[in-house]
C-alpha positions as CSV (number, residue, x, y, z in Angstrom):
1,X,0.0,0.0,0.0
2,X,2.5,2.6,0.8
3,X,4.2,2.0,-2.5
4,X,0.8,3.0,-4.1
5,X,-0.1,5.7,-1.7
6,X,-1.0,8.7,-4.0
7,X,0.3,7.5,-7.1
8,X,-2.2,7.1,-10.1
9,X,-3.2,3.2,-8.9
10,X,-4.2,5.0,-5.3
11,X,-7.6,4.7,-5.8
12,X,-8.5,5.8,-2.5
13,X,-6.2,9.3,-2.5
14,X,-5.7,11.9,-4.6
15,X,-2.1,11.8,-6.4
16,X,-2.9,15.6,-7.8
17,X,-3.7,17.0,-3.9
18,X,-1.1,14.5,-2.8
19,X,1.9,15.8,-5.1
20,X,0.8,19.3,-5.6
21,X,-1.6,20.5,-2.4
22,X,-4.1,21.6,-4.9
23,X,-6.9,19.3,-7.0
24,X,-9.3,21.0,-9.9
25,X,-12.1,18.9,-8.6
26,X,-11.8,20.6,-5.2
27,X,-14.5,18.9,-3.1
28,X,-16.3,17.2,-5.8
29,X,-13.2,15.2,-6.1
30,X,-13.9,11.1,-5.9
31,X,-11.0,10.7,-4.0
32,X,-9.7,12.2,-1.1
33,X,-8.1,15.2,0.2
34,X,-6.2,13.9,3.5
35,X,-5.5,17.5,5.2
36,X,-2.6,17.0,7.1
37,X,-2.6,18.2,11.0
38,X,0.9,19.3,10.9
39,X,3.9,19.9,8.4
40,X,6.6,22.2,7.2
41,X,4.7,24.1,4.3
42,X,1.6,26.1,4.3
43,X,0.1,26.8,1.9
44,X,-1.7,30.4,1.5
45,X,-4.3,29.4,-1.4
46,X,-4.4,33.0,-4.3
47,X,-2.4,34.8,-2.6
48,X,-1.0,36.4,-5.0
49,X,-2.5,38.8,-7.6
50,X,-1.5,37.5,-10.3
51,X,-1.6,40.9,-13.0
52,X,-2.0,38.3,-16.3
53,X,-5.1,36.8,-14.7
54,X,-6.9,39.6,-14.8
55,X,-5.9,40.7,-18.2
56,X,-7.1,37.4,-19.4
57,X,-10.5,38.4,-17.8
58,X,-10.7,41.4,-19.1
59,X,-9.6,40.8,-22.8
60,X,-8.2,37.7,-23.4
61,X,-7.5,38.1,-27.0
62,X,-5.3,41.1,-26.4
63,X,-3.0,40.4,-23.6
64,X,-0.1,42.9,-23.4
65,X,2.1,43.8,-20.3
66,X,5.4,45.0,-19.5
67,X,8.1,41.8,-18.8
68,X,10.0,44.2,-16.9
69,X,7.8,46.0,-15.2
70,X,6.0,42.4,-14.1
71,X,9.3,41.3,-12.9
72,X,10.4,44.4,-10.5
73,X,6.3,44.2,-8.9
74,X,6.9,40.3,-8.6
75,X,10.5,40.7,-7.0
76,X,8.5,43.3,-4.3
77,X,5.9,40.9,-3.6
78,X,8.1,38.0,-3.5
79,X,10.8,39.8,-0.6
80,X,7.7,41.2,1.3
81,X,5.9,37.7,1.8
82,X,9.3,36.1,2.4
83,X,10.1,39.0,5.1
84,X,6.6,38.5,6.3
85,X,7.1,34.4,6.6
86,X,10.8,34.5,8.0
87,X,9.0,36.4,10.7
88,X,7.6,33.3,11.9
89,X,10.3,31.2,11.9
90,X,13.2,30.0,9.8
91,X,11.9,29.6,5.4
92,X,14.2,26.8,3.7
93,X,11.8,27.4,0.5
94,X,9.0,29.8,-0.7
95,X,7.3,29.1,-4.1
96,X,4.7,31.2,-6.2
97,X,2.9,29.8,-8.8
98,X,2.1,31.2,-12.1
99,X,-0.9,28.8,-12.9
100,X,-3.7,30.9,-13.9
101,X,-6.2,27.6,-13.2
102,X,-9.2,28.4,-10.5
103,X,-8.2,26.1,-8.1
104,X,-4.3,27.0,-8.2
105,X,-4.0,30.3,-9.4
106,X,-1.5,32.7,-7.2
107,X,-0.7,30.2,-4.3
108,X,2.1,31.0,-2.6
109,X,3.9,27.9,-0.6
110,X,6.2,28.4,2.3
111,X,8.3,25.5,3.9
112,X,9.5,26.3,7.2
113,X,12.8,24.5,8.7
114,X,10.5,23.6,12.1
115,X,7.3,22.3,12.0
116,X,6.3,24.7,15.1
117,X,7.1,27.5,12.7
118,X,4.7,26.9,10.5
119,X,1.7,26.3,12.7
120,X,2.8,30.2,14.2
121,X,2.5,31.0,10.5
122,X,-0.8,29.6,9.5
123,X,-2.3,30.8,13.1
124,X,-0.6,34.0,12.8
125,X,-1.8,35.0,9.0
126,X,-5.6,33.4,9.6
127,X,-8.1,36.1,9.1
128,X,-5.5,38.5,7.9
129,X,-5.9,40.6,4.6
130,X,-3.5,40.8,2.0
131,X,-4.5,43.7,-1.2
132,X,-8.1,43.2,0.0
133,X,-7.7,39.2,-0.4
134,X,-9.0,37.4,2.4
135,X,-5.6,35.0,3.9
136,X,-6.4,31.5,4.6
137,X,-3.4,29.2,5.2
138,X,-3.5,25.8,5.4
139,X,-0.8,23.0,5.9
140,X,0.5,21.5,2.5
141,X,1.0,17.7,2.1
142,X,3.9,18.8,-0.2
143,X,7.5,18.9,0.9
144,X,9.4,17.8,-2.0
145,X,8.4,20.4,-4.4
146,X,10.4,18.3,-7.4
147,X,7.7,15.9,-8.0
148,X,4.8,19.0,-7.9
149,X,6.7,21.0,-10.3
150,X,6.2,20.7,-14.3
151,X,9.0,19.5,-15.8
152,X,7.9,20.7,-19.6
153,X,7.6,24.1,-18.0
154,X,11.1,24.0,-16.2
155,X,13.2,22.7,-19.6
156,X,11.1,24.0,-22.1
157,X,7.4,24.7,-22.6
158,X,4.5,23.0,-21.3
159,X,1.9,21.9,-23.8
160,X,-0.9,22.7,-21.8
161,X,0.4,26.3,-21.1
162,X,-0.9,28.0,-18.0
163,X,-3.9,26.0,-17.1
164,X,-1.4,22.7,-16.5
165,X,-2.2,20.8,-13.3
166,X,1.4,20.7,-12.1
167,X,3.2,24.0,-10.8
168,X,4.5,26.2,-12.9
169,X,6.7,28.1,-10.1
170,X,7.6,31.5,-10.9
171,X,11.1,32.5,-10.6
172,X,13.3,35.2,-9.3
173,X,16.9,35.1,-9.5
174,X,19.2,33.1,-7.4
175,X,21.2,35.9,-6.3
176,X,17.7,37.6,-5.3
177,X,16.6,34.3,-3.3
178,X,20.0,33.4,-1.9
179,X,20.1,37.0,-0.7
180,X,17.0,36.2,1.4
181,X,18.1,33.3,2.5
182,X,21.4,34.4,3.8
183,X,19.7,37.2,5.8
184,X,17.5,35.1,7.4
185,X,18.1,35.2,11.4
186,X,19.0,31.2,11.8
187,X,17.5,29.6,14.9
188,X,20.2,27.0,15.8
189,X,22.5,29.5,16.2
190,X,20.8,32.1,18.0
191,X,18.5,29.5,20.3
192,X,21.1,29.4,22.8
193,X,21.2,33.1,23.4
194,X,19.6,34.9,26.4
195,X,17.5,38.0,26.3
196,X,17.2,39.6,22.6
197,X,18.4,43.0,22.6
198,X,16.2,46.2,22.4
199,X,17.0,46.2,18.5
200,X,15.9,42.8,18.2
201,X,13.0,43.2,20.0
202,X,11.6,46.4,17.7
203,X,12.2,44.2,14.7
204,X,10.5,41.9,16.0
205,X,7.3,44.3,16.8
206,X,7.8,45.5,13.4
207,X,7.1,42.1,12.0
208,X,4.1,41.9,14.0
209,X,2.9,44.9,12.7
210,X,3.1,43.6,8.9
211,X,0.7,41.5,9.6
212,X,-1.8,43.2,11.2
213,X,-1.8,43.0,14.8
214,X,-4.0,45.4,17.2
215,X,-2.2,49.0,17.9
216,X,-3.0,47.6,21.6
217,X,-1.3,44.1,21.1
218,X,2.0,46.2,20.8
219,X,4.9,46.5,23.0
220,X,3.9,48.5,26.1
221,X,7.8,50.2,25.9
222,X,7.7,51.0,22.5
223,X,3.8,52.8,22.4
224,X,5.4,54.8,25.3
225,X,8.6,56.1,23.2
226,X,9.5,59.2,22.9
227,X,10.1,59.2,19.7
228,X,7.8,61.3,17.0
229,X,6.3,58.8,14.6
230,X,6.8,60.8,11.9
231,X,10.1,61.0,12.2
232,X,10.3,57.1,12.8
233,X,8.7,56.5,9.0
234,X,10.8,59.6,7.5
235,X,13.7,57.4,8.5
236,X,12.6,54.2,7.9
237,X,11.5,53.3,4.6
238,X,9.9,49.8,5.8
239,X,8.1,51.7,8.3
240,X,5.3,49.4,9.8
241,X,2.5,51.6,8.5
242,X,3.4,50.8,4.9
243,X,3.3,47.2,5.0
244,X,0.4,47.1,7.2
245,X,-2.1,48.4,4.2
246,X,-0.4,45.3,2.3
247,X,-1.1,42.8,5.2
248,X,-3.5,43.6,7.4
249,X,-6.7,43.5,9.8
250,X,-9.7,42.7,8.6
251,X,-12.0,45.0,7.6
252,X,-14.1,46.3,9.9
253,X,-10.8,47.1,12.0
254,X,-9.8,48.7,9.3
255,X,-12.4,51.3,9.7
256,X,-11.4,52.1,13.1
């Protein structure tokens, strides 16, 4: 049985939701989806807006866009989400796909290094907004992403262009991703630390804030500073109130 578990003779589970986190049928699938309680990646289902799905929409016989300018917005969402994530723990990988199918279309896939990690990330990011979008992570059956990828898509070109069932994982560079990587904080080397220092611990708020948490949730130290908030955003570009319109509460907070 294990030898057949999810593979096309599996005709108890889905291989497609097995390999790839993600099945067209969705619930009217005849096999099923087994949900797992715990892993390394969540998944955070249309996440991102992809800009060629709605110009499909809209006219599909007369898609233009920019390469470049698509490239320098993906690159900001990409190193946003990934700051966003590394938040919550230590990210070994992050994949966005460029599917434009309903039931895969611009989810984003994070695989934490702990399993703990990524249940603070699919906690922390439930009921969040991102660009108006509703977040709802889930854990992802998939850790190996080299069986969910499309390998027509990664040497060459798939046949079934974008609506092919397997990922078609959009790329930045290597440099870009290593970069990311490398400035990651990395939890075995830092567990064995005491205290964090006061710099630590306002990075730490400001991660917080990304994702929307209450102005009241917020360090009692830091909402008593002395320092004008003005001046904190003039000389910080990644100033919390920026990122929290990107990520945020939901909303009727918002109204507040």
């Amino acid at each position: 049985m294990a030898r057949i578990h999810g593979t096309e003779d599996d005709r108890v589970n889905c291989p497609f939701y097995f390999k790839i986190g993600a099945c067209r049928h969705g619930d009217r699938c005849s096999r099923l989806h087994n949900v797992p309680a715990f892993s390394q990646t969540v998944l955070i289902p249309h996440m991102y807006p992809n800009p060629l799905r709605q110009a499909v929409a809209d006219k599909p016989e007369d898609v233009q866009h920019d390469p470049q300018k698509m490239e320098e917005e993906f690159e900001d969402f990409y190193e946003e989400v990934f700051e966003e994530f590394a938040s919550f723990g230590y990210v070994e990988e992050m994949h966005v796909v460029d599917n434009l199918g309903d039931h895969i279309v611009g989810h984003v896939y994070v695989k934490f290094r702990r399993e703990e990690d990524a249940e603070a990330c699919k906690i922390g990011l439930t009921g969040k907004y991102y660009k108006g979008q509703l977040l709802k992570p889930e854990f992802s059956p998939v850790t190996d992403f080299r069986e969910a990828r499309c390998r027509q898509f990664d040497e060459t070109k798939c046949s079934r262009g974008a609506y092919c069932n397997f990922m078609h994982i959009k790329e930045v560079s290597r440099s870009f991703r290593k970069e990311l990587l490398r400035d990651q904080d990395d939890p075995s080397s830092s567990s064995s630390s005491g205290s964090s220092s006061s710099s630590d611990s306002g990075s730490e708020d400001d991660g917080k804030e990304m994702i929307g948490e209450d102005t009241d949730e917020r360090d009692t130290s830091k909402a008593s500073s002395s320092v004008d908030p003005s001046e904190s955003s003039a000389s910080n570009p990644q100033a919390p109130n920026e990122s929290h319109d990107a990520i945020g509460e939901p909303a009727e907070e918002k109204k507040e």
